[in-house]
C-alpha positions as CSV (number, residue, x, y, z in Angstrom):
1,X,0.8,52.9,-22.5
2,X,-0.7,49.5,-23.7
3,X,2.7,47.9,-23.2
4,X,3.7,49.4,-19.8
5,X,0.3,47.8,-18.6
6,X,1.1,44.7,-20.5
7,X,4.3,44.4,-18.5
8,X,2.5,45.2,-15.4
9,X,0.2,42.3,-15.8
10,X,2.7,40.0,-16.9
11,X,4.6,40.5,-13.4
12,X,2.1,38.5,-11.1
13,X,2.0,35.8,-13.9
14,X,5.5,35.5,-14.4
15,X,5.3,35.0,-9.9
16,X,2.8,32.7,-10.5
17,X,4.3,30.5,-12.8
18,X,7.8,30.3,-10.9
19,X,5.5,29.8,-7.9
20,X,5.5,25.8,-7.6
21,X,9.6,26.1,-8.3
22,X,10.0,28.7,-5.2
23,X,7.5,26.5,-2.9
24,X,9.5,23.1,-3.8
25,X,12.9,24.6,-2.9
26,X,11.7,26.7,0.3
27,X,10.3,23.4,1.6
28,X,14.2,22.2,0.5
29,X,15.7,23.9,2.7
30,X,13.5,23.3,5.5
31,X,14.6,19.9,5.0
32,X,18.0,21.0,5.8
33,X,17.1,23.0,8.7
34,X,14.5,20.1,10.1
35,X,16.5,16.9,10.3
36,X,17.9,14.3,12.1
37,X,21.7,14.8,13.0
38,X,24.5,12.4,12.0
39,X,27.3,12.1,13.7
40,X,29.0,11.1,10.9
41,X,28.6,12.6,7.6
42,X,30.5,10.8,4.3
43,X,29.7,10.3,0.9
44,X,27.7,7.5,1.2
45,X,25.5,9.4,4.2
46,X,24.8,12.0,1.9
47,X,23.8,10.5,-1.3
48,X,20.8,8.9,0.6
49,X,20.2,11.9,2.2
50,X,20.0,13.9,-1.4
51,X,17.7,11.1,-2.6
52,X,15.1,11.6,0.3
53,X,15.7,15.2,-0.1
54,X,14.7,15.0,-4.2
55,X,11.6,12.6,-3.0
56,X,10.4,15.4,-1.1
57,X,11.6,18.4,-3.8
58,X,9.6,16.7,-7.4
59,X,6.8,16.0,-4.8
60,X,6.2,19.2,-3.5
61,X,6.7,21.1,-7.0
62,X,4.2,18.4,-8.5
63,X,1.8,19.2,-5.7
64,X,2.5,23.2,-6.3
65,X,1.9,22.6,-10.0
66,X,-1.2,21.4,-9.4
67,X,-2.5,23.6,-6.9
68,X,-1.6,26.4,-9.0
69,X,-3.2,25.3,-11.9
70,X,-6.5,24.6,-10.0
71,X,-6.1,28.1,-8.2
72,X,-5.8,29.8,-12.3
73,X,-8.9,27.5,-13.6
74,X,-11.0,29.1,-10.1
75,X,-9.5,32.4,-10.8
76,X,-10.9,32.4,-14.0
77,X,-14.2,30.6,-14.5
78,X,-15.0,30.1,-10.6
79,X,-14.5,27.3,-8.3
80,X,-16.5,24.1,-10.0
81,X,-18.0,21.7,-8.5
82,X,-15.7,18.7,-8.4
83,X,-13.2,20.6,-6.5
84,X,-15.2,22.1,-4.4
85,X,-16.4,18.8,-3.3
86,X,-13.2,17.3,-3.0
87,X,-12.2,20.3,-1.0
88,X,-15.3,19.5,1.2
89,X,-14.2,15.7,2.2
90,X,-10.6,16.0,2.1
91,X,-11.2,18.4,4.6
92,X,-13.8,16.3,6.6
93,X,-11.8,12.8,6.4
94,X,-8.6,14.9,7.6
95,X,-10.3,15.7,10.5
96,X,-12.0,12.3,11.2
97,X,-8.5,10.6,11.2
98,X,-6.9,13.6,12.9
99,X,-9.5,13.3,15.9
100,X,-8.0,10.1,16.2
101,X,-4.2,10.9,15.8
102,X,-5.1,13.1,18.5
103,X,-6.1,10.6,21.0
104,X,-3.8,7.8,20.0
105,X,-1.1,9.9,19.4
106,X,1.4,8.9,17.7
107,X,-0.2,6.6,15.8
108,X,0.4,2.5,15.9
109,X,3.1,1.0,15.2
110,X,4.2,-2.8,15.4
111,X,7.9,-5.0,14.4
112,X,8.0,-4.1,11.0
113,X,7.0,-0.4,11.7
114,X,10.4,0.1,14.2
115,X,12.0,-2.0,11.9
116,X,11.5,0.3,8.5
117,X,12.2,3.4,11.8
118,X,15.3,1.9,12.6
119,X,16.8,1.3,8.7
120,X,15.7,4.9,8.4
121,X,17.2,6.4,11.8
122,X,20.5,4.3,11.2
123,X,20.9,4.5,6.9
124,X,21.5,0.9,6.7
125,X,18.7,-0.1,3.6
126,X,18.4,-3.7,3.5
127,X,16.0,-5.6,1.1
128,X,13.4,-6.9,3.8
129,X,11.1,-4.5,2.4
130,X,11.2,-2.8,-0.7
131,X,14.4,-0.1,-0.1
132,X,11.9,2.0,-1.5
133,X,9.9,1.8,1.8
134,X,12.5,3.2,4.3
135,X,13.2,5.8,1.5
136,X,9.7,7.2,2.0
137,X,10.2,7.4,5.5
138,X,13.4,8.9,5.3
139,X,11.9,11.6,2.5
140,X,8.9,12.2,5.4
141,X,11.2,12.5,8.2
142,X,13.0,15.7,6.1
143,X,10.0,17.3,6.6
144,X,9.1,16.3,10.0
145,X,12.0,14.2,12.5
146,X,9.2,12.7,14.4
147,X,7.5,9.1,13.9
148,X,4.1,11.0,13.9
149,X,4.9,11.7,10.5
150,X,4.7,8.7,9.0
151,X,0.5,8.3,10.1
152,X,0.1,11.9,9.4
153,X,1.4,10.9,5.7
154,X,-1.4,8.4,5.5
155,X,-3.8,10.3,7.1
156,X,-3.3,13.1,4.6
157,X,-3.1,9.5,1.7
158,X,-5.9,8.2,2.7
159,X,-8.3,11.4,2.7
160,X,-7.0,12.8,-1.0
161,X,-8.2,9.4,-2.1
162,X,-11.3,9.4,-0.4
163,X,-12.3,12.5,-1.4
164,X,-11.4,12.0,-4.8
165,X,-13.6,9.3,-5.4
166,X,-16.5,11.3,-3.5
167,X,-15.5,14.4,-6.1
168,X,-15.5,12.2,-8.9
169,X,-18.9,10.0,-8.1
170,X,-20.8,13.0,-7.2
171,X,-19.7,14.2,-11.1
172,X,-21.3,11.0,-12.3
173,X,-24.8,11.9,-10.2
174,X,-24.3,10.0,-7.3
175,X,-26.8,11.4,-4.7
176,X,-26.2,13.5,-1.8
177,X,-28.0,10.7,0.0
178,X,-25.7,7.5,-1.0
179,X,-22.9,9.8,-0.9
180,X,-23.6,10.2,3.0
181,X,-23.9,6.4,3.0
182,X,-20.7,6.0,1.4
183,X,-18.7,8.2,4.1
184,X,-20.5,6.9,7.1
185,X,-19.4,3.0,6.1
186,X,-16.1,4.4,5.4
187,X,-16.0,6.2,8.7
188,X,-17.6,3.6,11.0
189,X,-14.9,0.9,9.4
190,X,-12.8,0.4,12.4
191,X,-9.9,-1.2,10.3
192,X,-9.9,1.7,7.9
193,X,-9.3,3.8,10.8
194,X,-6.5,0.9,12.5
195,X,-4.9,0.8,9.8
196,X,-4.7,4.4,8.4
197,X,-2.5,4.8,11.8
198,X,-0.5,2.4,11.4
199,X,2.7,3.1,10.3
200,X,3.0,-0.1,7.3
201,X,4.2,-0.4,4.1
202,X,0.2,-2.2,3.6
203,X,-1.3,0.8,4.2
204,X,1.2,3.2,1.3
205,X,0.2,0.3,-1.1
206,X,-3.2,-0.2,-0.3
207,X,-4.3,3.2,-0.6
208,X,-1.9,3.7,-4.3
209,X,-3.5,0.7,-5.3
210,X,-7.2,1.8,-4.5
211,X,-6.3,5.1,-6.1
212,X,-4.8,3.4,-9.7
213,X,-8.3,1.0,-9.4
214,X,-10.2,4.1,-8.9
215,X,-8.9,6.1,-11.8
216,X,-9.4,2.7,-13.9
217,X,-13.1,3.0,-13.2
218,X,-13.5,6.8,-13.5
219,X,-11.2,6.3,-16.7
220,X,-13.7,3.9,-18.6
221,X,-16.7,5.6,-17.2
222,X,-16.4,8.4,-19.1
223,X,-16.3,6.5,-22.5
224,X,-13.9,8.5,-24.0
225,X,-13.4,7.4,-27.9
226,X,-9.4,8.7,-28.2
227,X,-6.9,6.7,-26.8
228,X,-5.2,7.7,-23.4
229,X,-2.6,10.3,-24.0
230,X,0.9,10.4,-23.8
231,X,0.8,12.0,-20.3
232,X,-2.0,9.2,-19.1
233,X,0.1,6.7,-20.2
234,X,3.3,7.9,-18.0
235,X,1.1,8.1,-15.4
236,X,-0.1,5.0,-15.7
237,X,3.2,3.1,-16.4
238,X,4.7,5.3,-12.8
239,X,2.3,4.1,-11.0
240,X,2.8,0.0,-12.0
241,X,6.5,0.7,-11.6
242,X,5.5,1.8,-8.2
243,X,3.4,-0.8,-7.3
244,X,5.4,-3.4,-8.6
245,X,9.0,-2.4,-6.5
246,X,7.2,-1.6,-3.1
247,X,5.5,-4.9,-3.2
248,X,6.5,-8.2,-5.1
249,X,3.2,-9.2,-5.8
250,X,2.2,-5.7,-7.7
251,X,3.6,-7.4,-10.2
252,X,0.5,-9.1,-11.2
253,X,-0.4,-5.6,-12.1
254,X,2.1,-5.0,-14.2
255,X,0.2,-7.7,-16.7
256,X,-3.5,-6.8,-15.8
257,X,-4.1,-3.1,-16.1
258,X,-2.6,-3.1,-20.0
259,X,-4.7,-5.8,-20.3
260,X,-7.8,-4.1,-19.4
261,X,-7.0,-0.7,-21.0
262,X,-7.0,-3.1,-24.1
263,X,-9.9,-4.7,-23.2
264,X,-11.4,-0.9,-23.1
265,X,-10.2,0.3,-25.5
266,X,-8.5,2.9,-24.3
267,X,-4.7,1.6,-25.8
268,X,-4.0,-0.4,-28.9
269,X,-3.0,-4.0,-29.0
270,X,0.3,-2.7,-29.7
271,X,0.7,0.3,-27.1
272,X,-0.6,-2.2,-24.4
273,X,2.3,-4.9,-25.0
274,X,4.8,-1.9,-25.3
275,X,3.6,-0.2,-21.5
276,X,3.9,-4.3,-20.3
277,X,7.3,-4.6,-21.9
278,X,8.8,-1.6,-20.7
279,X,7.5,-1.5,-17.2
280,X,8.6,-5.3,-16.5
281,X,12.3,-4.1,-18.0
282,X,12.6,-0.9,-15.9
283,X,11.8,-3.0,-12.5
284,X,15.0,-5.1,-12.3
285,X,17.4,-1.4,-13.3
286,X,15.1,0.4,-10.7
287,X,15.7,-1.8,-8.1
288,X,19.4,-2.3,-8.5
289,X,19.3,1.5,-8.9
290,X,17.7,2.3,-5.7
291,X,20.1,-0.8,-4.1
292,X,23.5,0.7,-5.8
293,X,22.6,4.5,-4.6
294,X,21.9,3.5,-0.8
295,X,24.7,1.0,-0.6
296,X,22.0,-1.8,0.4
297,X,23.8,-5.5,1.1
298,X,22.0,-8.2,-0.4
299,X,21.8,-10.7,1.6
300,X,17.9,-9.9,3.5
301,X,16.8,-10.7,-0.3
302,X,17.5,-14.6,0.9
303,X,15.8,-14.2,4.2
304,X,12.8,-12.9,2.7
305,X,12.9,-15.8,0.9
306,X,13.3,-18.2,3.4
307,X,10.2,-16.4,5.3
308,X,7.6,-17.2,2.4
309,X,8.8,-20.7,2.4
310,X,8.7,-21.3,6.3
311,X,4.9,-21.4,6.5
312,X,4.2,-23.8,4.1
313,X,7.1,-25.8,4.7
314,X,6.8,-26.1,8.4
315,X,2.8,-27.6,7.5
316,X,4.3,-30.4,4.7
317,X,7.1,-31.7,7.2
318,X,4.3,-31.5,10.1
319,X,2.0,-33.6,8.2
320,X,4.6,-36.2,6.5
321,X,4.5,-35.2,3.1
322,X,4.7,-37.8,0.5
323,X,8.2,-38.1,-0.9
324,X,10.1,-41.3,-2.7
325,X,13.6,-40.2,-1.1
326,X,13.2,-38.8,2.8
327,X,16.3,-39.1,3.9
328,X,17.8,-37.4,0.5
329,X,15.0,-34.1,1.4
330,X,16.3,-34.3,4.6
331,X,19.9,-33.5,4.4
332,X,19.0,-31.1,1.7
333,X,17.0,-29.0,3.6
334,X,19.1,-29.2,6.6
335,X,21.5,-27.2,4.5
336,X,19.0,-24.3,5.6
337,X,16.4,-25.2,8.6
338,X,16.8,-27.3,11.4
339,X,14.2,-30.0,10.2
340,X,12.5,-31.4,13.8
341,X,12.6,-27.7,14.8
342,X,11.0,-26.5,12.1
343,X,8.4,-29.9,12.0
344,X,8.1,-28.9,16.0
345,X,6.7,-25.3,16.3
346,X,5.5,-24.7,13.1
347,X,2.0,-23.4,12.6
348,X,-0.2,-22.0,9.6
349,X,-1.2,-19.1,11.2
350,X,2.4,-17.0,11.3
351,X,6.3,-18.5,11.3
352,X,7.7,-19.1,14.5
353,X,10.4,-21.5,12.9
354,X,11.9,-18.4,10.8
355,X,11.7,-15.6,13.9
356,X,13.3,-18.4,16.4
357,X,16.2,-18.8,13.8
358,X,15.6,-21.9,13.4
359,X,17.6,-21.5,9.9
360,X,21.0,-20.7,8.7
361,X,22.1,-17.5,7.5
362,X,24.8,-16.8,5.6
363,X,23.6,-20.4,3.0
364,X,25.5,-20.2,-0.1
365,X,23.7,-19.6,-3.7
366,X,24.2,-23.3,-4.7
367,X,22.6,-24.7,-2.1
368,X,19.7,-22.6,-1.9
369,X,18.9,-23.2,-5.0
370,X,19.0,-26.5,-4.3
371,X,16.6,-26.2,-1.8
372,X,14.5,-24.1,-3.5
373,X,14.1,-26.9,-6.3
374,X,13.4,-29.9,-3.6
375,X,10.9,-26.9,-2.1
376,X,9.8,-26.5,-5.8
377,X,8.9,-30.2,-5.9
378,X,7.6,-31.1,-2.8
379,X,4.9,-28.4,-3.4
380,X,4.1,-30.3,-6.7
381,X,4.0,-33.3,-5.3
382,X,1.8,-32.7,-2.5
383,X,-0.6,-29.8,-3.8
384,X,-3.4,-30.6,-2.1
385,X,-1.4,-30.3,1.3
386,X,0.1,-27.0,0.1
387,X,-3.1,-25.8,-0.7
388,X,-4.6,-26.6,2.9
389,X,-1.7,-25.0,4.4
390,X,-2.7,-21.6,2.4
391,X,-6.0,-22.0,2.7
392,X,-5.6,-22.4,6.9
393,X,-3.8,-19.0,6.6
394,X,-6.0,-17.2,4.6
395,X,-8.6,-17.8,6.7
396,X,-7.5,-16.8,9.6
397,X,-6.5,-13.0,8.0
398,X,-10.5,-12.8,7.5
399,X,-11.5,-13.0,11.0
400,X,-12.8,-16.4,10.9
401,X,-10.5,-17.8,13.8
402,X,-9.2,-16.4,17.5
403,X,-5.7,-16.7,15.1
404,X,-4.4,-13.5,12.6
405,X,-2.9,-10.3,13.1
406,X,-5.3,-7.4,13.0
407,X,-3.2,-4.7,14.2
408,X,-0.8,-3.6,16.7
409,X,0.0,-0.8,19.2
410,X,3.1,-2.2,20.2
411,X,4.6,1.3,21.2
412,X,2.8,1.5,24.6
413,X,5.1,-1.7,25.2
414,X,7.6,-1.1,27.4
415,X,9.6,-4.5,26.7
416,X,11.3,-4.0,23.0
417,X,14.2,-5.0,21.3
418,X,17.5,-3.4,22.7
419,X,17.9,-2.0,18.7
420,X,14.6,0.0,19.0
421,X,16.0,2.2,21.8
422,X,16.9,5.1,19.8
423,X,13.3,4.9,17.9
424,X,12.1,5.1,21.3
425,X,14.2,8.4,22.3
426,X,11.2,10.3,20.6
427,X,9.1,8.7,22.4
428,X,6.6,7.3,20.7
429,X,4.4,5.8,24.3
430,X,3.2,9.1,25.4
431,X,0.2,9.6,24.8
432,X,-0.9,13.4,24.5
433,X,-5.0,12.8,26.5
434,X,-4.4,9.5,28.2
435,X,-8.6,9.2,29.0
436,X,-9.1,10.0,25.6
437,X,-6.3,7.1,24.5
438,X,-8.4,4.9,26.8
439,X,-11.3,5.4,24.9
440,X,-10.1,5.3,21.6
441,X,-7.9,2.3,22.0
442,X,-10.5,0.2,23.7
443,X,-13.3,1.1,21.1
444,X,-11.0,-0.4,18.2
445,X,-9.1,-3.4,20.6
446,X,-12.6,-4.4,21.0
447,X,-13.8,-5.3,17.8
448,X,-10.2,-7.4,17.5
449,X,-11.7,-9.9,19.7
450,X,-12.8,-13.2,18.3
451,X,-16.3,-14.5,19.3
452,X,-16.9,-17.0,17.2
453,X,-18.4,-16.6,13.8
454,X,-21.3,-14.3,14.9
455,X,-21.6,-11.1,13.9
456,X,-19.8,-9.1,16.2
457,X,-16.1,-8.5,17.5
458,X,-13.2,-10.0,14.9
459,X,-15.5,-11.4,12.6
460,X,-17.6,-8.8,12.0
461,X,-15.2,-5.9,11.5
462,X,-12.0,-7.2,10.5
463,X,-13.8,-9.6,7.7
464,X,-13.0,-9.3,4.2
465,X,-14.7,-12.1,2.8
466,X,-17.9,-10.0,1.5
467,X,-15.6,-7.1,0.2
468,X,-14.3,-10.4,-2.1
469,X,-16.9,-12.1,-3.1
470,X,-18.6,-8.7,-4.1
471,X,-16.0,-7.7,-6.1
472,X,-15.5,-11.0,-8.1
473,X,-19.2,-11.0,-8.5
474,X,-18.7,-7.7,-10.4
475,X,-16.2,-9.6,-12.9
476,X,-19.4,-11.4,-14.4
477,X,-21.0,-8.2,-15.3
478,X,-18.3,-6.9,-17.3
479,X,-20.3,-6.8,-20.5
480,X,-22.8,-4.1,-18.8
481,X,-20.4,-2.3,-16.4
482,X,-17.1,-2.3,-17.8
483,X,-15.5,-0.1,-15.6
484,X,-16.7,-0.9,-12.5
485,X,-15.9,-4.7,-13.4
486,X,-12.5,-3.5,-14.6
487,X,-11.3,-1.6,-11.3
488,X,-12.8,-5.1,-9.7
489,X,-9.8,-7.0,-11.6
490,X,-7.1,-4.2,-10.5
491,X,-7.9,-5.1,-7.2
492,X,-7.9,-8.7,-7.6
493,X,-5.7,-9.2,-9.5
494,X,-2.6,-9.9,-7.2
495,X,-5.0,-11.6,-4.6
496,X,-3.6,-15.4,-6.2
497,X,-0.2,-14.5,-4.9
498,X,-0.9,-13.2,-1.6
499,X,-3.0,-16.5,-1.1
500,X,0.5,-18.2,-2.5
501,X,2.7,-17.0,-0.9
502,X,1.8,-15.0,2.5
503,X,4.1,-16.0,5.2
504,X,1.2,-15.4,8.0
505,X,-2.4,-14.6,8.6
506,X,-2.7,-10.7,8.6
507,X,-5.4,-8.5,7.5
508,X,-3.8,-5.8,6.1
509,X,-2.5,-8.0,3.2
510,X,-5.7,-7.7,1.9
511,X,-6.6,-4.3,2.5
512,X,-6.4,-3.3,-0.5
513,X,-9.7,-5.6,-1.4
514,X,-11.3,-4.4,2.0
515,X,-11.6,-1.1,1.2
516,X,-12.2,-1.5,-2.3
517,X,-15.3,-3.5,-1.2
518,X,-16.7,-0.3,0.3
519,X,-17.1,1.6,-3.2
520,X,-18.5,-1.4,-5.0
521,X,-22.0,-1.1,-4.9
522,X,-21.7,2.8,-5.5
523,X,-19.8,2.4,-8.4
524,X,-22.3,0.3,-9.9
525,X,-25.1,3.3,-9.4
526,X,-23.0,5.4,-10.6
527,X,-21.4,3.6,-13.8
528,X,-25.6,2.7,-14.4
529,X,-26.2,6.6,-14.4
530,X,-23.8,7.5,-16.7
531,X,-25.2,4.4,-19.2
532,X,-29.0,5.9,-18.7
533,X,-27.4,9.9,-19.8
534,X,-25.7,8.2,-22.7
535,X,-28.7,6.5,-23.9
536,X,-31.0,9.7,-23.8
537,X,-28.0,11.5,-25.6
538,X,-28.6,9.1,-28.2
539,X,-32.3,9.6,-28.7
């Protein structure tokens, strides 16, 4: 009798173990049933079609693993606390950002958004962006053949972060009361909102990169004396080896969080070198992985290139750079700009030389390295021109000129490029309430007005320069708050190379810092509760 019950019992545990395997390949073959047709269908078609499709199968059965184990833990000992909270806000941030999906439906989108769209409709993965990025889009659009999907993503991105740093802070003893504060900055921040609707690679990263920050801080927080386990460690080296091939400067990453799981003491000396070591060696196979399974040319690597050199380049031939051999620079780089075009409309602010073609494509490897090495020197040579240059475009991504791109909703254009038609076959310019659009859209164009340096319109709201200096501010108080100091540095640490090498004056470069800036100060209170518990544990 005891072992028919036995076997009775085992039946719904045996379902509910197999039940993340059944959910990931039922949402598999929607993706078969929900997709975009090809007219043609090869070998090549459906290999990038079977690695969007496995994207979205290993996501799904992670996310069913997890919700099944959390749905066994509450089964068993009860809902706790921490998920219940992050139940609360996940829910409340979805429907803050829906409400405004809803009336600026489908979301923004600007150049590089239809650009990412069209490498995704049409299967041709260049290297402009990471091939990664289109990847992701291609995965999402399995699931849902509409552009909506790709601000639904980062709604749904944006508020699992969110409320996993409300869950985890209210576990620390945050207040109700600065909790409340927390989510009404975080709601009344137009550019969170802006952004979290714009379709952009800057968005994904941001928000992965707030997340790894975040887990850094809860991570040290909890003063743990054993050193990170096997399966922390593969979480932390996947998401660095994210990080570092969806954007080029994650790389800095790659360097700074073993670092500061050293500095913690969370890895040895040794473990530290060997998660640096092996995540720097498995970017280069990744990437030619990912460029060798969707067939990606390589020549967009070169015009990325040339676009982080225009800026700066344009500013040093506009203001005579000092050089012992002019004529020598100048038939040199005419072996890839048109020199007096490039001296003529070149500005700090964005690159007008590189999207006017004033350029040659199609420049063989010899003589762009050659370039390169008179670009190389010239820089050298004139620093303190170089630096001007950066710092003219840094400072108009902070708000602090009428120049720098906030954000864009270029779908209600109606003029477009000719190779954006089929992106707009959705369409993407309807909206679904037109008086609520109005409203919406006006309330965030608004604040993207510049006013001068009062504070109101651009440089009020789309400002990151206190979110900065807070957070290197928090880098001197490392000895006290460790973790909060060490999240700081995460966050920072790539913000050198975006001042290096950005190729125009846009916000969301940095939005990684801006939002970071908003959980600062709450960190701090919450990283000093945890010290006052431990010290009257000790008494």
């Amino acid at each position: 009798m005891e072992q028919v019950h036995n076997q009775i019992a085992s039946g719904p545990l045996r379902m509910v173990r197999r039940g993340p395997a059944i959910c990931a390949f039922l949402v598999l073959l929607l993706t078969f049933w929900n997709s975009i047709p090809y007219s043609e269908i090869n070998l090549a078609v459906v290999l990038k079609l079977l690695a969007a499709k496995a994207i979205v199968f290993f996501c799904t059965y992670f996310l069913a693993v997890r919700l099944t184990d959390r749905m066994q833990q509450a089964r068993t000992h009860g809902l706790d606390s921490e998920t219940r909270t992050f139940l609360l806000f996940f829910a409340f941030f979805i429907c803050w950002f829906g409400f405004w999906l809803i009336g600026l439906w489908p979301g923004y989108f600007m150049t590089d958004s239809y650009a990412t769209l069209w490498t995704m409709y049409s299967l041709q993965f260049d290297g402009w962006f990471s091939r990664l990025h289109p990847l992701i889009y291609l995965a999402l659009y399995q699931l849902l053949p509409n552009a909506v999907v790709v601000p639904i993503f980062q709604i749904i991105l944006t508020s699992s972060v969110f409320a996993y740093a409300m869950a985890k802070l209210r576990g620390m003893g945050l207040s109700r009361l600065l909790q409340t504060l927390l989510v009404v900055l975080l709601v009344a921040s137009v550019p969170t909102t802006a952004l979290t609707l714009l379709a952009t690679r800057d968005t994904i990263f941001s928000v992965v990169l707030l997340f790894l920050a975040l887990w850094m801080f809860f991570d040290v927080s909890e003063k743990k004396r054993e050193e990170l386990s096997l399966k922390e460690l593969s979480f932390v080296a996947a998401a660095l080896l994210f990080i570092s091939i969806y954007r080029g400067d994650g790389i800095a990453l790659v360097l700074a969080v073993p670092l500061l799981l050293r500095m913690n003491k969370r890895v040895t000396t040794a473990t530290a070198v060997a998660l640096f070591v092996s995540v720097l060696l498995l970017s280069s196979p990744a990437k030619s992985f990912l460029r060798v399974l969707l067939q990606a040319p390589t020549g967009e690597e070169t015009a990325y290139s040339v676009s982080l050199m225009m800026n700066p380049l344009g500013y040093l031939l506009q203001n005579n750079y000092v050089t012992a051999t002019p004529e020598k620079d100048r038939k040199i780089l005419g072996m890839l700009v048109q020199v007096d075009k490039v001296k003529e409309v070149s500005i700090p602010y964005e690159i007008p030389a590189f999207w006017e073609g004033h350029w040659r494509q199609g420049i063989s490897d010899i003589a762009f390295s050659r370039v390169k090495s008179l670009y190389a020197r010239m820089v050298r040579e004139n620093l303190g021109m170089f630096l001007k240059n950066r710092w003219l475009c840094f400072a108009a991504s902070t708000g602090m000129t009428q120049a720098g791109f906030t954000y864009s909703d270029m779908s209600r254009e109606k003029k477009h490029p000719a190779h954006y038609d089929v992106v707009y076959n959705e369409p993407l310019h309807r909206a679904l309430f037109p008086s609520l659009y109005e409203l919406q859209s006006e309330t965030i164009a608004s604040t993207s007005v510049y006013k001068g340096k009062r504070l109101e319109g651009k440089f009020l709201h789309w400002n990151f320069l206190p979110e900065l200096a807070l957070s290197a501010l928090v880098l001197l108080l490392f000895p006290w708050f460790p973790a909060t100091a060490s999240a700081s540095l995460v966050v920072l640490s790539r913000v050198p190379l975006v001042f290096l090498a950005a190729p125009a004056s846009q916000f969301k470069y940095y939005y990684s810092l801006y939002l970071f800036g908003f959980f600062v100060i709450f960190m701090l209170i919450a990283e000093k509760k945890v010290h006052s518990r431990v010290k009257e544990g000790a008494r």
